[in-house]
ZAZADO-869897 format. One line per 4 residues: number of its first residue (from 0); their letters; for each residue x, y, z of N, C-alpha, C, O. Coordinates in nm, 2 decimals, always signed. Atoms other than C-alpha are relative to their C-alpha. Layout:
NUM> a> X:Y:Z:X:Y:Z:X:Y:Z:X:Y:Z ~ ...
# end
This chain:
0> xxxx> -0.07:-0.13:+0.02:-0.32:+3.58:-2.97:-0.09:+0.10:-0.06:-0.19:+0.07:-0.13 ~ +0.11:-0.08:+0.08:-0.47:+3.88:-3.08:-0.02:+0.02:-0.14:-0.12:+0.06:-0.20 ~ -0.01:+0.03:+0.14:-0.35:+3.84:-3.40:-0.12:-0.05:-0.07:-0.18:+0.00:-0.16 ~ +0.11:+0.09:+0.06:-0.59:+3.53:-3.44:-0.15:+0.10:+0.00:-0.22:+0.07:-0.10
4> xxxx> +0.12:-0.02:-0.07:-0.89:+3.72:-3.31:+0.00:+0.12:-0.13:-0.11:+0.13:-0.19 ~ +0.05:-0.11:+0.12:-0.82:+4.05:-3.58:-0.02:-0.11:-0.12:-0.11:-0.08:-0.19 ~ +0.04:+0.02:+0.11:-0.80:+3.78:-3.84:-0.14:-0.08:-0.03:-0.19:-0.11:-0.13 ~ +0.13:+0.08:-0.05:-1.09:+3.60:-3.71:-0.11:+0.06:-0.09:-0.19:+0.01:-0.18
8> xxxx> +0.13:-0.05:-0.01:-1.31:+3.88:-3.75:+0.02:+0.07:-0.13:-0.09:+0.11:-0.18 ~ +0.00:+0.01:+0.12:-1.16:+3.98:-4.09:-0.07:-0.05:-0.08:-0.14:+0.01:-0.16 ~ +0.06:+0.05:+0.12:-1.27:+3.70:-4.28:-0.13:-0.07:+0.04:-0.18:-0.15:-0.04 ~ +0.13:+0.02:-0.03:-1.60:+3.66:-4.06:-0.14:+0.09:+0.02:-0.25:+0.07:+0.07
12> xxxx> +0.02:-0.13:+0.08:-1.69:+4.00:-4.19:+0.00:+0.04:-0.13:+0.10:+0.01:-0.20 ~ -0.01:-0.01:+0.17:-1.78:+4.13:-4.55:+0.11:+0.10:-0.03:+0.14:+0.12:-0.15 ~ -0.09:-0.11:-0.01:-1.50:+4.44:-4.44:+0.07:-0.05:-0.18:+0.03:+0.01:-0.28 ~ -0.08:+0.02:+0.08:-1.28:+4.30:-4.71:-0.07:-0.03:-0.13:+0.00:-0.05:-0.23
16> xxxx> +0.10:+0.00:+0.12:-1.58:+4.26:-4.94:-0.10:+0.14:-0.07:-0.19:+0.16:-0.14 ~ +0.06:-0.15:+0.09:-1.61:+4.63:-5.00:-0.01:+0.07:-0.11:+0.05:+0.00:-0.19 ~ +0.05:-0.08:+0.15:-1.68:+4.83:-5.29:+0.16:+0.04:+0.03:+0.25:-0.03:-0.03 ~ -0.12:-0.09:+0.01:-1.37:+5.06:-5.20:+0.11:-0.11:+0.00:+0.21:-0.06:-0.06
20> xxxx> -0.09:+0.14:+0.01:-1.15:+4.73:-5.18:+0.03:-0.09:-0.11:+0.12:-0.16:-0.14 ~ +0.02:+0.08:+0.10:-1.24:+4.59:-5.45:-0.01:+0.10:-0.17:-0.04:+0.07:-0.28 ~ -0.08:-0.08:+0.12:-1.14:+4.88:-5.68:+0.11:-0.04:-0.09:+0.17:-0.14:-0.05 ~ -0.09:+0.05:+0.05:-0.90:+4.83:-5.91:+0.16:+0.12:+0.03:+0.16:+0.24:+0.02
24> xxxx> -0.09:-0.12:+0.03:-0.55:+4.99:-5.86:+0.08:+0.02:-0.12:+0.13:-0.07:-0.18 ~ +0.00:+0.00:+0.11:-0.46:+5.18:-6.14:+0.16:+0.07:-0.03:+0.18:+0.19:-0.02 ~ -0.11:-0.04:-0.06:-0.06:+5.18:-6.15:+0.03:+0.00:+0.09:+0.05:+0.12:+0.13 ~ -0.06:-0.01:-0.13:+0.05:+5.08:-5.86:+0.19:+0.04:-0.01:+0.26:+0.11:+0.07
28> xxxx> -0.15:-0.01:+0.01:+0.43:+5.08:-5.98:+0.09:+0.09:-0.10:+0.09:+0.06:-0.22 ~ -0.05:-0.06:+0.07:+0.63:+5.32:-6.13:+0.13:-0.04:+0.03:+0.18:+0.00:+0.14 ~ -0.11:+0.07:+0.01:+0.94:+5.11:-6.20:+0.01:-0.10:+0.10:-0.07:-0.20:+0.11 ~ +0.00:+0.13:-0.08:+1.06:+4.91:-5.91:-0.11:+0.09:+0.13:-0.18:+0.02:+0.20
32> xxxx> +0.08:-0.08:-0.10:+0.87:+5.21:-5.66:-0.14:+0.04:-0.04:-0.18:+0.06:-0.16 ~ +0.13:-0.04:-0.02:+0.53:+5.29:-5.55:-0.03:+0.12:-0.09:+0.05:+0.21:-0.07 ~ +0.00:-0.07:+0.06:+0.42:+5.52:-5.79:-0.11:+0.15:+0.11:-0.20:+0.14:+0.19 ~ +0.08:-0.14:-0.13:+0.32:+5.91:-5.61:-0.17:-0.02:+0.05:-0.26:-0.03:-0.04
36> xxxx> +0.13:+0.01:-0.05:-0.01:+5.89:-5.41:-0.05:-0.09:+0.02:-0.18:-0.08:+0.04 ~ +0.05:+0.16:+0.03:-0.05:+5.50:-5.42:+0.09:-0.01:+0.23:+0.05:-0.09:+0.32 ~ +0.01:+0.04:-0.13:+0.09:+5.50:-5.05:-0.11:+0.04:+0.13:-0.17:-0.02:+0.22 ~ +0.14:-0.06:-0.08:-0.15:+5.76:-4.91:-0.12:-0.07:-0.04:-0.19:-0.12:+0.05
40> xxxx> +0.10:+0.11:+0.02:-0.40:+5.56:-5.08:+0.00:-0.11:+0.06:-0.11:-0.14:+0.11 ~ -0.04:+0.10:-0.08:-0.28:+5.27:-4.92:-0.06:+0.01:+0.15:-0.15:-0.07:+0.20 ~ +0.01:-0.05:-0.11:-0.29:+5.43:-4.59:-0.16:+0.03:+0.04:-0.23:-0.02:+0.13 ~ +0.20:-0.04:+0.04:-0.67:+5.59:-4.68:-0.07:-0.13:+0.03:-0.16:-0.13:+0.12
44> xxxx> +0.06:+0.12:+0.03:-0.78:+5.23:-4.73:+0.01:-0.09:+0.13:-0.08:-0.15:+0.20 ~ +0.03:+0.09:-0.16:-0.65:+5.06:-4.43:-0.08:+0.09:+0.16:-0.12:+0.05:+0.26 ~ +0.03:-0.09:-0.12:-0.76:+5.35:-4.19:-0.19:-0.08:-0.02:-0.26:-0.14:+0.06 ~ +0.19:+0.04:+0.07:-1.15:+5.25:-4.37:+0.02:-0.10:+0.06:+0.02:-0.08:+0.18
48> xxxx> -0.04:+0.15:-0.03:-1.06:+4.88:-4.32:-0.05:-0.01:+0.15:-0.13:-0.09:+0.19 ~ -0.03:+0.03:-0.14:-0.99:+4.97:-3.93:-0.13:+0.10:+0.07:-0.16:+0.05:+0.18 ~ +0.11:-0.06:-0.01:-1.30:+5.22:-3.88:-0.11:-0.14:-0.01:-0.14:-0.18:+0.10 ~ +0.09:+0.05:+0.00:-1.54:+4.96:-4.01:+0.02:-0.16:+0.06:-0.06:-0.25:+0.05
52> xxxx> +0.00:+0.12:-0.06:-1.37:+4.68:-3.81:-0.07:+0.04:+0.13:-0.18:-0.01:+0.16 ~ +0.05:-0.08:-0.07:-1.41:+4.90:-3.51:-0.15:-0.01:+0.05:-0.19:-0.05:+0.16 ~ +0.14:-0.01:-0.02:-1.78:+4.95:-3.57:-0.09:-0.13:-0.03:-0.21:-0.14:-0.03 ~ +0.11:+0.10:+0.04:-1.89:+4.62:-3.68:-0.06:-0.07:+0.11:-0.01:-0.08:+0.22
56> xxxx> +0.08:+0.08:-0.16:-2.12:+4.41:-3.45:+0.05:-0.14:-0.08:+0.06:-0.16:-0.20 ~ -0.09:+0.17:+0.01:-1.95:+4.02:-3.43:-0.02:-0.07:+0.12:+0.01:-0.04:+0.23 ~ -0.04:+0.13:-0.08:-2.00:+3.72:-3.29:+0.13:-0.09:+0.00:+0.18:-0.12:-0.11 ~ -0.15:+0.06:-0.08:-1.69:+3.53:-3.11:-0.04:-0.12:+0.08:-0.08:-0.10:+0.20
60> xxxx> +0.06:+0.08:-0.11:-1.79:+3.18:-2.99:+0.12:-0.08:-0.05:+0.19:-0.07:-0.16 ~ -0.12:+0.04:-0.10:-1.53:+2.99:-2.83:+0.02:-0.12:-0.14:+0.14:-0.12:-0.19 ~ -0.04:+0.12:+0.04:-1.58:+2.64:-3.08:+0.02:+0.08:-0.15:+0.11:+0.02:-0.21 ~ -0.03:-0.06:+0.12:-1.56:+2.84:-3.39:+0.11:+0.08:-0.04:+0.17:+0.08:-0.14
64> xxxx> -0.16:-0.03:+0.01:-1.26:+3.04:-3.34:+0.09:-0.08:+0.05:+0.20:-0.07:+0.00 ~ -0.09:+0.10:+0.00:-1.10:+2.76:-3.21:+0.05:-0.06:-0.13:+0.16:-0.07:-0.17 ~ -0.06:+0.06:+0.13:-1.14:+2.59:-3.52:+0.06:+0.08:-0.10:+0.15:+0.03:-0.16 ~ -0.12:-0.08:+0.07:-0.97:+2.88:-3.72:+0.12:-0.01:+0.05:+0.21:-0.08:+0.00
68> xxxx> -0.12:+0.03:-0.08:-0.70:+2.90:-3.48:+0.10:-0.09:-0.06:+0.19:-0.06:-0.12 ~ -0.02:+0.09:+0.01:-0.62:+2.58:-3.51:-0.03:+0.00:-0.20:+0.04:+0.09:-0.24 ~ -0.01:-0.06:+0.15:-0.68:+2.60:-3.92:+0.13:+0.10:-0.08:+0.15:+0.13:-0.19 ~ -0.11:-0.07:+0.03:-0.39:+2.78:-3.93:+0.15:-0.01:+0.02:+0.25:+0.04:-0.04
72> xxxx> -0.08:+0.02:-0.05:-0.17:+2.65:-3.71:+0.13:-0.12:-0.14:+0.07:-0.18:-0.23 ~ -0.06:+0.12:+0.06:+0.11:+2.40:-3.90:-0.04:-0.13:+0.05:-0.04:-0.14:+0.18 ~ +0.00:+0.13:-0.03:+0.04:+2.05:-3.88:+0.15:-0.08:+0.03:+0.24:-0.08:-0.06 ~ -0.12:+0.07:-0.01:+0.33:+1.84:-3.71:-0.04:-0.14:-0.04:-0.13:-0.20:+0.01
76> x> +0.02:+0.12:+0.09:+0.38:+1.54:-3.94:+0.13:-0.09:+0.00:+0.14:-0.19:-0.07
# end
């Protein structure tokens, strides 16, 4: 699924090991809601996320996403 294949290349990438990611957020909650400007921030962050998945150069070989794939899947027991 394509699913597998964005998460593939997620965590076979440092994307998620960026500086701007690894900010701290400061108040996310104002009570039980998102406190003002913490969604556009949100929003800001995944657009970055999807730009530098976009541009990154990745290798995709067949025995190695298999085994994620499969890593994921439930085991029937």
């Amino acid at each position: 699924m394509w699913k597998d294949v964005v998460e593939y290349l997620l965590t076979k990438t440092n994307i998620l090991h960026s500086e701007a990611l690894r900010e701290p957020i400061m108040r996310m909650f104002d009570g039980d809601k998102l406190r003002e400007g913490v969604a556009e921030e949100v929003t800001a962050r995944l657009r970055g996320v999807l730009e530098d998945l976009v541009d990154c150069e990745f290798d995709l070989h067949r025995a190695a996403f298999h085994k994620f794939v499969m890593s994921r899947r439930p085991r029937n027991e």
